[in-house]
C-alpha positions in Angstrom: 0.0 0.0 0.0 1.2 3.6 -1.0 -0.3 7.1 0.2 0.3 9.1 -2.5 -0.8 13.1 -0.8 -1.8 15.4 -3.7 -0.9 19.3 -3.2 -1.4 21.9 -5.7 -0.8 25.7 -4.1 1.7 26.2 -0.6 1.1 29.7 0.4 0.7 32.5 3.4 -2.0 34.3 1.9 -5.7 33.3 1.9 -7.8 33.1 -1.0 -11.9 33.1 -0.5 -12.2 31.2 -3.7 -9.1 28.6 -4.1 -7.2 28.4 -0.6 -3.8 27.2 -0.8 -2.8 25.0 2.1 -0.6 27.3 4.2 2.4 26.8 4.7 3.2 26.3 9.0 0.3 23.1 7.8 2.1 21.8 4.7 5.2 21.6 7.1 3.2 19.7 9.9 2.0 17.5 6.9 5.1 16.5 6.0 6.5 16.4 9.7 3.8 13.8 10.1 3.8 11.7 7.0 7.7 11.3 7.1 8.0 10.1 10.2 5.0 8.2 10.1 6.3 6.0 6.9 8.9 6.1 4.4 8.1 8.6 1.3 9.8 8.0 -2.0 9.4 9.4 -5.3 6.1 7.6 -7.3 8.7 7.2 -10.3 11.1 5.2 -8.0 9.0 2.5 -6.9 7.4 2.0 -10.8 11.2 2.0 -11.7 11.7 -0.9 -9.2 8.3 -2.8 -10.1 6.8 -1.8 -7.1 8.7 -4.2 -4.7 8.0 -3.0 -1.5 8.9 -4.4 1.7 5.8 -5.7 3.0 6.3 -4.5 6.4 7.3 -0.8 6.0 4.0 2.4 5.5 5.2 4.0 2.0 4.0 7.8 0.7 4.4 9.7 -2.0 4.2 13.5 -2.3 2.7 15.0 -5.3 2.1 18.8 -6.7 -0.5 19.5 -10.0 0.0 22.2 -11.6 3.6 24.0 -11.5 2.8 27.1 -9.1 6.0 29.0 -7.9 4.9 28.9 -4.4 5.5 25.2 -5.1 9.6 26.4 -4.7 8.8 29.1 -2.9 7.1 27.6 0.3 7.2 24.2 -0.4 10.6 23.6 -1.4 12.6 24.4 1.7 9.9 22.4 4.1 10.9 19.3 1.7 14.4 20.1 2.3 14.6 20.2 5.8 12.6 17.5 6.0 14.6 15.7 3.4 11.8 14.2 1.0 11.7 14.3 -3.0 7.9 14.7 -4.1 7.0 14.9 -7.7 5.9 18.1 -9.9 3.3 17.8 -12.4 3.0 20.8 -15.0 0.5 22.5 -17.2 3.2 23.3 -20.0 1.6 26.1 -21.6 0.9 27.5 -18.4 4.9 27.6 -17.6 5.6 28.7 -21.1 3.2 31.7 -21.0 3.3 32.2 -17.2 -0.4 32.1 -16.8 -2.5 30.1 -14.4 -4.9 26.9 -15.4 -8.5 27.8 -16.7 -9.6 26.7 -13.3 -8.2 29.2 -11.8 -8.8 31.6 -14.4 -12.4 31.4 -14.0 -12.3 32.3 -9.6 -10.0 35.2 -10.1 -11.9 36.3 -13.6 -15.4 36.8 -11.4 -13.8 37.7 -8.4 -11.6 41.2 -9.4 -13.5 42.0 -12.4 -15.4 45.5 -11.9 -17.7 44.5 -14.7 -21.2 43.3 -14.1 -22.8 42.0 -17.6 -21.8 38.6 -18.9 -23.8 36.7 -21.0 -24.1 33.1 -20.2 -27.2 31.9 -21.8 -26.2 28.4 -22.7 -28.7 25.2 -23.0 -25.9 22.9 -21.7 -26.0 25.3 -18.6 -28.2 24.8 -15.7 -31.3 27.3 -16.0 -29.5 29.0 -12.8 -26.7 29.5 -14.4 -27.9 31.6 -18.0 -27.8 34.8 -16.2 -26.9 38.2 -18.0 -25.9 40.5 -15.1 -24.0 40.1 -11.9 -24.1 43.4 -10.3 -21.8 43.4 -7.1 -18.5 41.3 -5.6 -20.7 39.1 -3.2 -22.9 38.3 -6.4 -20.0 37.3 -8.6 -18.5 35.1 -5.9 -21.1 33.3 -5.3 -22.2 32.8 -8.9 -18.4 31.4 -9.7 -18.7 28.9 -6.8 -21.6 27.2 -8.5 -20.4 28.1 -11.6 -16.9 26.3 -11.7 -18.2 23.2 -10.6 -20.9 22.8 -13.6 -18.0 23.5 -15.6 -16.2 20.5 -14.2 -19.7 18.5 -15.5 -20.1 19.4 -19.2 -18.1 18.3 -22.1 -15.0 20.2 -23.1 -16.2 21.9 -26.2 -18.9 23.3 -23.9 -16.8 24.2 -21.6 -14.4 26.2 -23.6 -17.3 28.1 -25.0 -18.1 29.1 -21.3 -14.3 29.7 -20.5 -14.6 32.3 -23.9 -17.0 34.2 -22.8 -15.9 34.9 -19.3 -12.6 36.0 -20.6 -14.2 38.4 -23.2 -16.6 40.0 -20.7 -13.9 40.8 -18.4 -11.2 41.8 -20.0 -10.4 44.3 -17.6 -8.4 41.3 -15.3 -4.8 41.5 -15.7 -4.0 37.6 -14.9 -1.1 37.2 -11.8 1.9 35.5 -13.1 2.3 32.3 -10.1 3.8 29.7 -12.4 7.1 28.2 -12.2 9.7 28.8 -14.5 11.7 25.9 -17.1 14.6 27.2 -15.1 13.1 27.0 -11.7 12.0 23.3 -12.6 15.3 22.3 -14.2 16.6 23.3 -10.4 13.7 20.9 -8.7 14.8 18.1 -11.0 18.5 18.7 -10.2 17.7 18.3 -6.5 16.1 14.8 -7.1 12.4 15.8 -7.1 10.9 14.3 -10.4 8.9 15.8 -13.1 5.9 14.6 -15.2 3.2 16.2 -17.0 0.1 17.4 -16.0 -0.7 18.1 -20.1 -0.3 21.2 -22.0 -3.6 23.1 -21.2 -5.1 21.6 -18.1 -8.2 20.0 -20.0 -10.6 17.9 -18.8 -9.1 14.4 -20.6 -12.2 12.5 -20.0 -14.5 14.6 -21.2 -12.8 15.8 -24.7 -14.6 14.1 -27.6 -11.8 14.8 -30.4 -8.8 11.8 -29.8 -6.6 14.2 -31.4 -6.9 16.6 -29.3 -6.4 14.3 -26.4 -3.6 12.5 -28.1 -1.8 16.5 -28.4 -2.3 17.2 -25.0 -0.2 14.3 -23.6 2.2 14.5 -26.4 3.3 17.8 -26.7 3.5 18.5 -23.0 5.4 15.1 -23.2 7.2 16.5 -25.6 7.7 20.1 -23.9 9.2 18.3 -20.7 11.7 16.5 -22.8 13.5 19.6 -24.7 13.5 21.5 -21.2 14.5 18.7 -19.3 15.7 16.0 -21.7 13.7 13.2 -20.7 10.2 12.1 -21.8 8.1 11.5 -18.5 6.6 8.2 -17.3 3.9 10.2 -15.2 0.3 12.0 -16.4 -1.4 13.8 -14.0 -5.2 14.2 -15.3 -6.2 17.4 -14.3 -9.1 17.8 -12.4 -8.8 13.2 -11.7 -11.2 13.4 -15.1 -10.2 9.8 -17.4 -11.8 7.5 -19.2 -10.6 4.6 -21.3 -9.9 6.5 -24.3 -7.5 8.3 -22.3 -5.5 5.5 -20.4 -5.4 4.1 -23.8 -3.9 7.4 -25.7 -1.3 8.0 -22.1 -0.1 4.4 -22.9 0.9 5.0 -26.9 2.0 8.5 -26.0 4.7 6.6 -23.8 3.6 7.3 -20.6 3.9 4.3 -17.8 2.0 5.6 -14.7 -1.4 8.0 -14.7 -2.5 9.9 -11.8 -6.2 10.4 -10.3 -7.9 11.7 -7.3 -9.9 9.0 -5.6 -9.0 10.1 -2.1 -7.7 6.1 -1.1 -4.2 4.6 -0.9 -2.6 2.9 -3.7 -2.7 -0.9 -4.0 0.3 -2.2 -6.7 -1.3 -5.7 -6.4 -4.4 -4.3 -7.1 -4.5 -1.2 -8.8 -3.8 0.4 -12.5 -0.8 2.0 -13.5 -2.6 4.5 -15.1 -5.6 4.4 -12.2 -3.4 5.3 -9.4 -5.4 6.8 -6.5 -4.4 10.3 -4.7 -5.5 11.6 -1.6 -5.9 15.4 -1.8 -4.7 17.5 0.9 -6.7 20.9 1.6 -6.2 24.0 3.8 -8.1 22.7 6.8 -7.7 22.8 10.6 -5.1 20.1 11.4 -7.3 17.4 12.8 -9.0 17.1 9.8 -6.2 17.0 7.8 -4.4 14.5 10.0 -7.6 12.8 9.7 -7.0 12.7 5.3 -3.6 11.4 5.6 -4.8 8.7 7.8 -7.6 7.6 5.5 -10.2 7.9 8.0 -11.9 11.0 6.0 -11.7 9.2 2.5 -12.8 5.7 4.6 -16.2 7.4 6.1 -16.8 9.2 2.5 -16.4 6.0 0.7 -18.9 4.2 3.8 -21.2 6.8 3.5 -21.7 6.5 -0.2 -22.8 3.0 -0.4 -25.2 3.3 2.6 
């Protein structure tokens, strides 16, 4: 069995839409998880066929994305704790220095000083076709029900969606957060491992067009190995969304190990290679996170569900 904790922002400062984990918690995390088992790279144990010694707790440590608060923060709590984790990037989003669409979309509605947006799609939920959003509080809370319909709808619809909110305000200057090809080239020559998290954070399992699909894992494939010179064996799926086509596509592209969310250990006897369960890690009082890294959160969830 392997824990494999999934991270994406480390940071002091809050965020009402998309909280990073701060960072005096992150360090407690990994206080905790490296003394409670041994944590290796993911890419290490597929290298060694998974042979783990059956009595020893193994984690991994994992980042999506490529923020620069990822070496900013998180870097030095690795360091003194002295644990490799692995760094999974959004290539276009290092290359142009912007953050996902995900993100996009929370800080779009929430410093825009627009009001009128027109969002009268069919593929929408009737709530959702509004017109105007005339203060903050109303934009906030529109984008928090808003994002996760996104997450539900194909990718062509989605993009439409994405369009529109980036037309309407265009008076948002995006904030550059992302990692630089230099900054990861330092990461890799401290021993922390980099894979691809594809080139425009789409929604794998929902994209229609196998080409498409079959771009976004090659080229950010592709875009690893001419900054980095090495193709990587890891696909992160943003947002844990997959399906058969895609596992199928990873595999010819030439990748040996893709990543999901399904907030439960890792069973190599058991599992995928290109299923691999993570267990995401929020910014949450520390009893409930200790709670996540010992499974019992993910345990009840999964309990509850079938009852």
């Amino acid at each position: 069995m392997v824990k494999i904790f999934l991270f994406h922002r480390i940071n002091p400062e809050r965020d009402i839409l998309w909280d990073p984990v701060d960072v005096s918690l992150f360090d407690k995390c990994v206080k905790y998880i490296s003394s409670s088992s041994e944590v290796v790279l993911l890419e290490d144990l597929f290298l060694a066929n998974f042979g783990l010694n059956q009595t020893k707790n193994y984690s991994a440590i994992a980042f999506d994305d490529g923020y620069k608060d990822n070496i900013d923060y998180a870097l030095p709590i690795l360091t003194k704790h002295g644990v490799k984790a692995s760094f999974y990037v959004v290539t276009d989003c290092i290359d142009r220095n912007i953050p996902t669409w995900t993100y996009i979309i929370d800080y779009s509605f929430h410093y825009t000083t627009k009001h009128k947006i027109d969002l009268d799609f069919e593929f929408l939920p009737e709530e959702l076709r509004i017109k105007n959003l005339y203060n903050a509080d109303k934009r906030i809370a529109f984008v928090k029900k808003l994002k996760p319909a996104l997450k539900r709808i194909s990718h062509e619809d989605r993009s439409k969606v994405i369009a529109v909110v980036r037309e309407s305000f265009d008076d948002v200057r995006l904030p550059q957060l992302m990692m630089s090809w230099e900054e990861l080239r330092q990461l890799r020559s401290e021993g922390h491992y980099i894979g691809s998290h594809t080139v425009t954070h789409s929604m794998l399992g929902s994209m229609t067009n196998e080409d498409e699909v079959a771009r976004e894992l090659t080229q950010s494939g592709a875009k690893i190995k001419h900054h980095l010179g090495y193709f990587p064996m890891t696909i992160s799926y943003p947002v844990g969304s997959y399906n058969a086509a895609t596992i199928r596509l990873s595999w010819a592209s030439g990748y040996r190990i893709g990543l999901a969310v399904k907030q439960r250990p890792f069973y190599p006897t058991k599992d995928s290679r290109f299923e691999i369960p993570r267990i995401e890690i929020y910014n949450e009082p520390w009893i409930k996170t200790r709670l996540r890294i010992d499974n019992v959160v993910g345990t009840i969830s999964r309990f509850l569900k079938r009852v």
